[in-house]
C-alpha positions as CSV (number, residue, x, y, z in Angstrom):
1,X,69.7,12.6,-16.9
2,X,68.2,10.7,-13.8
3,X,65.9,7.8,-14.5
4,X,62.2,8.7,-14.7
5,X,60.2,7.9,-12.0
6,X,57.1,5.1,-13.7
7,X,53.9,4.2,-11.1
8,X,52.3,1.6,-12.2
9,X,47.9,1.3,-11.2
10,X,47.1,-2.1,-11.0
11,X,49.3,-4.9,-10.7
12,X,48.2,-8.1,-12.1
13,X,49.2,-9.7,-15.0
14,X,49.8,-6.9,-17.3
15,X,51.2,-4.6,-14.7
16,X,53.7,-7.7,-13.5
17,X,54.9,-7.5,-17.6
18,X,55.0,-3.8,-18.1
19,X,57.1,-3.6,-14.9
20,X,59.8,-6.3,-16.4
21,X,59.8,-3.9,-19.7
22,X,59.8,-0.2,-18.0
23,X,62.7,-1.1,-15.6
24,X,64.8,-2.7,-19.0
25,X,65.0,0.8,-20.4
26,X,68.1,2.7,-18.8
27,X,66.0,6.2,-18.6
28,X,63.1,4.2,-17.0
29,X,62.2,2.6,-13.0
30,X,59.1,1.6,-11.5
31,X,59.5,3.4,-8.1
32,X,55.7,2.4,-7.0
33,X,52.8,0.0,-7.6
34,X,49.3,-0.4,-6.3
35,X,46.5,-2.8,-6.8
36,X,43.4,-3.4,-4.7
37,X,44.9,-6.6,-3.4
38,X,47.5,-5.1,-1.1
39,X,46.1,-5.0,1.9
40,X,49.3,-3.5,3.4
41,X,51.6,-1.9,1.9
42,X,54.2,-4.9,1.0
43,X,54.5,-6.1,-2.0
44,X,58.1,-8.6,-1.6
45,X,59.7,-5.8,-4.1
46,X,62.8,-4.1,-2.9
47,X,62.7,-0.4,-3.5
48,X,59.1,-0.1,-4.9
49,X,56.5,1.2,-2.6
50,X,53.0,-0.3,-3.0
51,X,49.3,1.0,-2.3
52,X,45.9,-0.2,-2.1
53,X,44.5,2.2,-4.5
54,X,46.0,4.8,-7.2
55,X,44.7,8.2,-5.5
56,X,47.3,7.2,-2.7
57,X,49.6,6.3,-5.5
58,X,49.4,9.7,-6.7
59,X,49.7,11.5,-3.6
60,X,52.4,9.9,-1.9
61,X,54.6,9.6,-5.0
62,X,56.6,11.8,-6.9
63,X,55.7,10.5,-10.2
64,X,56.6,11.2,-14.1
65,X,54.9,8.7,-15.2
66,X,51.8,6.4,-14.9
67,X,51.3,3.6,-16.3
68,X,47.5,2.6,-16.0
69,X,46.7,-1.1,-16.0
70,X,43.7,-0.9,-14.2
71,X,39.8,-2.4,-15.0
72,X,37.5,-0.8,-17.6
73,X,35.6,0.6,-15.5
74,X,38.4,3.2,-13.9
75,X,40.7,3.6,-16.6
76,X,39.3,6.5,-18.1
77,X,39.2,8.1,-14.6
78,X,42.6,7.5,-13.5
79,X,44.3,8.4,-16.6
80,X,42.7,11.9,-16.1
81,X,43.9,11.8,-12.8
82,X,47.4,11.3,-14.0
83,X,47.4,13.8,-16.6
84,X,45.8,16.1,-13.8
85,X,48.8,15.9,-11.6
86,X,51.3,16.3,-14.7
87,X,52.2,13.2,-15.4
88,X,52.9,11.4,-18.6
89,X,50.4,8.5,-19.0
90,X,50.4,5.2,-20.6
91,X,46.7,3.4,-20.9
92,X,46.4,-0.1,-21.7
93,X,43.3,-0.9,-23.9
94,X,40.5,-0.8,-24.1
95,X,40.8,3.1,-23.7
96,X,37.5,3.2,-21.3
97,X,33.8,2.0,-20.7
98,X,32.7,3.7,-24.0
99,X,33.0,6.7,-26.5
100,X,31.8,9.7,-23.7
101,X,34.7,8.4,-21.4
102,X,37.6,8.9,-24.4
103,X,36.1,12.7,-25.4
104,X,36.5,13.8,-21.8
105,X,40.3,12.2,-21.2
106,X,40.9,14.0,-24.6
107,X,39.8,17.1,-23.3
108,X,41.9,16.7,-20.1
109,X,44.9,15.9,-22.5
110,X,44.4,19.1,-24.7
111,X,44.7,20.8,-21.6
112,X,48.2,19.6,-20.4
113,X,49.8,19.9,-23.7
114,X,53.4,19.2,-22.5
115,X,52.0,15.6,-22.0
116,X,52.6,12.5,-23.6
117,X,49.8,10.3,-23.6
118,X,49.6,6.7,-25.3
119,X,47.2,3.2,-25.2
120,X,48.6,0.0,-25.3
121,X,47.8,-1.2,-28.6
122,X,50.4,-3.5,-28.2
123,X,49.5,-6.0,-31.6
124,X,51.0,-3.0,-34.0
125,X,54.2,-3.9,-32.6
126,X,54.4,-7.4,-33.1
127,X,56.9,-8.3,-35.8
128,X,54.3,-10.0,-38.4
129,X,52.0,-6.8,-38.2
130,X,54.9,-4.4,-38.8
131,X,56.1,-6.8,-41.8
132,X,52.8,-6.5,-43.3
133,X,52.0,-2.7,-43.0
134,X,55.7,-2.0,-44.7
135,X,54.5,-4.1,-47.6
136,X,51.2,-2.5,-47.5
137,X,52.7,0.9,-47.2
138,X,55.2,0.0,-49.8
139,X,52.5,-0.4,-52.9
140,X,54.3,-3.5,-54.2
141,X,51.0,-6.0,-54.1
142,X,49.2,-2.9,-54.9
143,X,45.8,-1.8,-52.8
144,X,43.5,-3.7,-50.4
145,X,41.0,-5.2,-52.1
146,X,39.3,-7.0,-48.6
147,X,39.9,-7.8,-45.1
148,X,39.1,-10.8,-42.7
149,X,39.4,-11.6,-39.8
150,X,39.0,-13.8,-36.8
151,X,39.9,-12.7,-33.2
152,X,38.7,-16.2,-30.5
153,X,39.2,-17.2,-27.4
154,X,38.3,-20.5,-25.1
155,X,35.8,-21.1,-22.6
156,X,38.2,-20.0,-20.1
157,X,39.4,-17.0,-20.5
158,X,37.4,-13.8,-19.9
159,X,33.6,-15.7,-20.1
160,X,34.1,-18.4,-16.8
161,X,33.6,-15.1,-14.5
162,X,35.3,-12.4,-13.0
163,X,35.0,-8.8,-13.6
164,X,35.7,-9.0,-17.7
165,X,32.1,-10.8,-17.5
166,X,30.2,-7.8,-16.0
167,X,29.0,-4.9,-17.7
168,X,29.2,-3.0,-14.8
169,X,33.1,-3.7,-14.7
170,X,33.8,-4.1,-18.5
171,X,31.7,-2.1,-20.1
172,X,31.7,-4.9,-23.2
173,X,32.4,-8.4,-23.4
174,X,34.8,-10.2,-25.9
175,X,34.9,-6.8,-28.4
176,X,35.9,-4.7,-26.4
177,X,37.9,-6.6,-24.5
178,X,40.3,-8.6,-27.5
179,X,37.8,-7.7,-30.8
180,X,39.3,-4.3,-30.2
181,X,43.4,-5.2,-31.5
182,X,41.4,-6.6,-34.7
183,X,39.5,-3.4,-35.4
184,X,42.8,-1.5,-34.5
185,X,44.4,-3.7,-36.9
186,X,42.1,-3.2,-39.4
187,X,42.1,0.6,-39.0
188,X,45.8,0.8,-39.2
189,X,45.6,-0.8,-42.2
190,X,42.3,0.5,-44.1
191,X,41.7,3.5,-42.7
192,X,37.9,4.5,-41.3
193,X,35.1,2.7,-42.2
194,X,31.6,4.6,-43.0
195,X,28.8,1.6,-42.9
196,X,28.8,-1.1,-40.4
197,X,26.2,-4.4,-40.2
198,X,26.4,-6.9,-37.2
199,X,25.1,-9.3,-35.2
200,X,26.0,-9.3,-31.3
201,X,24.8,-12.0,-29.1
202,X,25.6,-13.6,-25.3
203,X,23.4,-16.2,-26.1
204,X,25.8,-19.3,-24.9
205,X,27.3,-18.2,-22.1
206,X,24.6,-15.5,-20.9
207,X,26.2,-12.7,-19.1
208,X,25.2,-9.1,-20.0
209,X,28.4,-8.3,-22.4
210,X,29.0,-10.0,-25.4
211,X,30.4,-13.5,-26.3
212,X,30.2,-13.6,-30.0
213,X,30.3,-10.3,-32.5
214,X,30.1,-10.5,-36.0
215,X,30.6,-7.6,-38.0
216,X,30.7,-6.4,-41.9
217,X,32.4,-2.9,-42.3
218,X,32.7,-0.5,-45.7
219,X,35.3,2.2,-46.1
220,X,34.8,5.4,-48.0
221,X,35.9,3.6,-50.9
222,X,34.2,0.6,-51.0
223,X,36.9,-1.8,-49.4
224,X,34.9,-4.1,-47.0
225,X,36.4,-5.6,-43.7
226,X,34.7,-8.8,-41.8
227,X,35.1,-9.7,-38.3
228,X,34.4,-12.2,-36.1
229,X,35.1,-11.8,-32.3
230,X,34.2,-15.0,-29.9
231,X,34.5,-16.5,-26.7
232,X,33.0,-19.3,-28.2
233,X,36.2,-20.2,-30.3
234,X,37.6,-23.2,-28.0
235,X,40.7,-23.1,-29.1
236,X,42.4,-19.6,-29.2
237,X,42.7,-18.4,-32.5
238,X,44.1,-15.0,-34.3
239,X,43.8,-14.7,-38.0
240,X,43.9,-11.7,-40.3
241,X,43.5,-11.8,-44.0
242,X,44.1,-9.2,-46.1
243,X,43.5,-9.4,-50.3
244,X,45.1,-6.9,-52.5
245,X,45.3,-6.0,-56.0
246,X,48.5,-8.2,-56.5
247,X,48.9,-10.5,-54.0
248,X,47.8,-11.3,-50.0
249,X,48.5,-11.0,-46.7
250,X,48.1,-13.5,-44.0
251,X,48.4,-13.1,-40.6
252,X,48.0,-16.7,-38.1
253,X,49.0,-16.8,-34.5
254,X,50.1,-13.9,-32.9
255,X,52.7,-14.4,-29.8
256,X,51.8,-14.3,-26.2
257,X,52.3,-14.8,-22.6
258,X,50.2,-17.8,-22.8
259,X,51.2,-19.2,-25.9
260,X,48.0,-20.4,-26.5
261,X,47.7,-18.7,-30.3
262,X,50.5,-20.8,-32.1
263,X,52.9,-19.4,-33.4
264,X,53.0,-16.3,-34.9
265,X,53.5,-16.4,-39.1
266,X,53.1,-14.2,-42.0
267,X,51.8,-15.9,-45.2
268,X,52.5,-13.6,-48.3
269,X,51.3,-14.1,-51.6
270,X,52.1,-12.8,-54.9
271,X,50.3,-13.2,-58.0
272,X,51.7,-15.4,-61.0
273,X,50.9,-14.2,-63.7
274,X,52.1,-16.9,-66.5
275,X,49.0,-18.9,-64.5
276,X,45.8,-19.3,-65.7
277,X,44.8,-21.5,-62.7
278,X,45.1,-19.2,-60.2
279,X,47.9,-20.8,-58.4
280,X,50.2,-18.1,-56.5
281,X,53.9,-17.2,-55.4
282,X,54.1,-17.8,-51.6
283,X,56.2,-17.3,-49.0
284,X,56.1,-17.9,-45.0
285,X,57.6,-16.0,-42.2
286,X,57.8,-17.3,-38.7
287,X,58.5,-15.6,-35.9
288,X,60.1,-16.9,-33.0
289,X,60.1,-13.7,-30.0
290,X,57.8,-11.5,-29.1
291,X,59.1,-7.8,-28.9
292,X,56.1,-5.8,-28.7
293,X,55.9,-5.2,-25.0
294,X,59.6,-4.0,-25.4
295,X,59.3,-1.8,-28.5
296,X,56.4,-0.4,-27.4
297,X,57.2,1.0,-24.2
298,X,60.2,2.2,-25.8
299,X,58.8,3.7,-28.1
300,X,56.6,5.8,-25.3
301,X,59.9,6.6,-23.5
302,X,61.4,8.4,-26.5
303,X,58.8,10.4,-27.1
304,X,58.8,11.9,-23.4
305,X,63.1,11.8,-23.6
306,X,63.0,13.3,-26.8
307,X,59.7,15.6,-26.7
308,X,58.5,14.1,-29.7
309,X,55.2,13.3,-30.9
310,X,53.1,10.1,-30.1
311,X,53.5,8.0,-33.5
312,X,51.2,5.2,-32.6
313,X,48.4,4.4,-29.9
314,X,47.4,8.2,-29.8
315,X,44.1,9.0,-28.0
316,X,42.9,9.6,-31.6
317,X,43.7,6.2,-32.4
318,X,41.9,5.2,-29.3
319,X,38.5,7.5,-30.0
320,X,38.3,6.0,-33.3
321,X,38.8,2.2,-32.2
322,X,36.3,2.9,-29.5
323,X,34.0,4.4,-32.0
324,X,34.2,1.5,-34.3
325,X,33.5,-0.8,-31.4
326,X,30.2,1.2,-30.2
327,X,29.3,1.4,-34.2
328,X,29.2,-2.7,-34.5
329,X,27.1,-2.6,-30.9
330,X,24.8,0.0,-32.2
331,X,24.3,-1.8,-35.6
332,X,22.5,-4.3,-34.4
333,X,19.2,-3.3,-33.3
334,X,18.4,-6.4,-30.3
335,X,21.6,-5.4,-28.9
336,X,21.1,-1.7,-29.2
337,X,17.6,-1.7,-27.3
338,X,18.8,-4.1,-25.0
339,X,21.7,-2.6,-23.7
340,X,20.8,1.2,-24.4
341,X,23.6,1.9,-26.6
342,X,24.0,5.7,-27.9
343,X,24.4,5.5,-31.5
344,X,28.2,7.2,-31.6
345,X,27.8,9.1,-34.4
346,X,25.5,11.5,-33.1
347,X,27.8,11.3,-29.7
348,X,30.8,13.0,-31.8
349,X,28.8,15.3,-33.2
């Protein structure tokens, strides 16, 4: 078969990656780009047209597949778009400005069945998470007991300005923007949760999204996950603990462009039980390359080749995430009043 033809909506740092990833499958090529920052249509690629804006994108191009790497604020929108001119899409997260945004892209999906549509949850696929769901899945340190986790970033990066700093633009502030992998995380692992408890401030660095979220969640069951998401952190930092019956999990660093999370590790533990002090069994597992942008984006292209279904990163995955996100805003009642947020519950309902 010919290669697919991948556009790519917004070209800056993630487009730049998901382009060197799309065009290192042999079914895939990014034909055409755009981003508000071409001011003509040159972009120094050979054989990939460029626009200012994705509606040209869209019209101009013949297209099987969009790849949307675009602000909050249009994401939502121009993923409709693309489904609306019968095009696979894939959506980077978060998913939209907020729970409304995900219900109507998921009606525009029912309505194009044939389509394939997937978010860029891209933590799932790094190689310590993957290592810990098989041992999860596989029952041999038995069930989760607890969860923990910690999701920071420095002063730099999103709170010194630019559009991740504005409501208007964002939608949410350090949450939404990087909380959301942890709550992902901790949905692929747990499951739903039924009660949430938080505290969300942007007391420090006093812009109208969120620098700091902490959150206490309860599953159906009982199990109860803890999160703290910060701009406040310094020094980037990803952690994810995860007590079970028979053992842990530990998650610390988690691999990136930047490098700035250490390296990426799994800590396992297993129980001894000839100890009465409490002293365990443990092992650590480093990880040297990261192979999620790859995996992930091949993943997405086998299930267009092969017309199979979305495994992970479905727009249900995404509607629940969100969901989880808006429950930790609406849980605090300052935060609630002061921002007006809808209670999405009752919006699902």
């Amino acid at each position: 078969m010919d290669k697919l033809r991948v556009g790519i909506a917004g070209y800056g740092i993630v487009g730049k990656r998901r382009h060197l990833f799309i065009d290192s499958h042999p079914k895939l090529k990014v034909v055409a780009i755009c981003d508000q920052n071409f001011e003509v249509e040159n972009n120094n690629l050979s054989e990939v047209s460029s626009y200012s804006n994705y509606k040209d994108l869209l019209n101009c191009e013949e297209l099987d597949i969009l790849f949307v790497c675009l602000t909050n604020n249009i994401a939502a929108e121009v993923t409709m778009a693309g489904l609306n001119k019968n095009l696979h899409v894939f959506c980077e997260k978060p998913p939209g400005m907020n729970v409304e945004e995900i219900q109507k892209v998921i009606s525009v999906e029912k309505a194009n069945p044939s389509l394939k549509l997937k978010y860029g949850f891209n933590h799932r696929y790094h190689d310590s998470v993957k290592l810990a769901l098989k041992i999860i899945l596989s029952g041999e340190l038995g069930d989760i007991v607890n969860l923990r986790g910690v999701y920071g970033k420095s002063r730099v990066i999103p709170f010194s300005g630019g559009w991740r700093s504005s409501r208007k633009l964002a939608g949410g502030g350090i949450l939404l923007d990087q909380g959301i992998h942890m709550l992902d995380l901790m949905r692929l692992f747990c499951g739903y949760f039924v009660e949430v408890k938080s505290f969300v401030s942007n007391d420090f660095w006093n812009h109208d999204v969120e620098d700091n979220a902490f959150a206490i969640m309860k599953d159906s069951i009982g199990r109860v996950a803890m999160i703290h998401s910060s701009a406040t952190q310094w020094q980037h930092k990803f952690s994810l603990e995860i007590s079970l019956t028979k053992g842990y999990i530990e998650l610390h660093g988690i691999l990136s462009g930047s490098k700035s999370y250490g390296e990426e590790k799994i800590i396992i533990g297993t129980i001894n039980e000839e100890s009465d002090n409490g002293q365990m069994e443990q092992t650590t597992t480093r990880f040297l390359e990261d192979n999620s942008w790859k995996d992930e984006i091949f993943e997405f292209a086998s299930a267009i080749i092969d017309n199979k279904p979305i495994l992970s990163g479905t727009s249900n995955d995404a509607l629940e995430t969100m969901k989880l996100v808006y429950n930790i805003y609406f849980s605090d009642e300052i935060w609630r009043n002061k921002y007006n947020i809808s209670n999405p519950n009752n919006i699902l309902n």
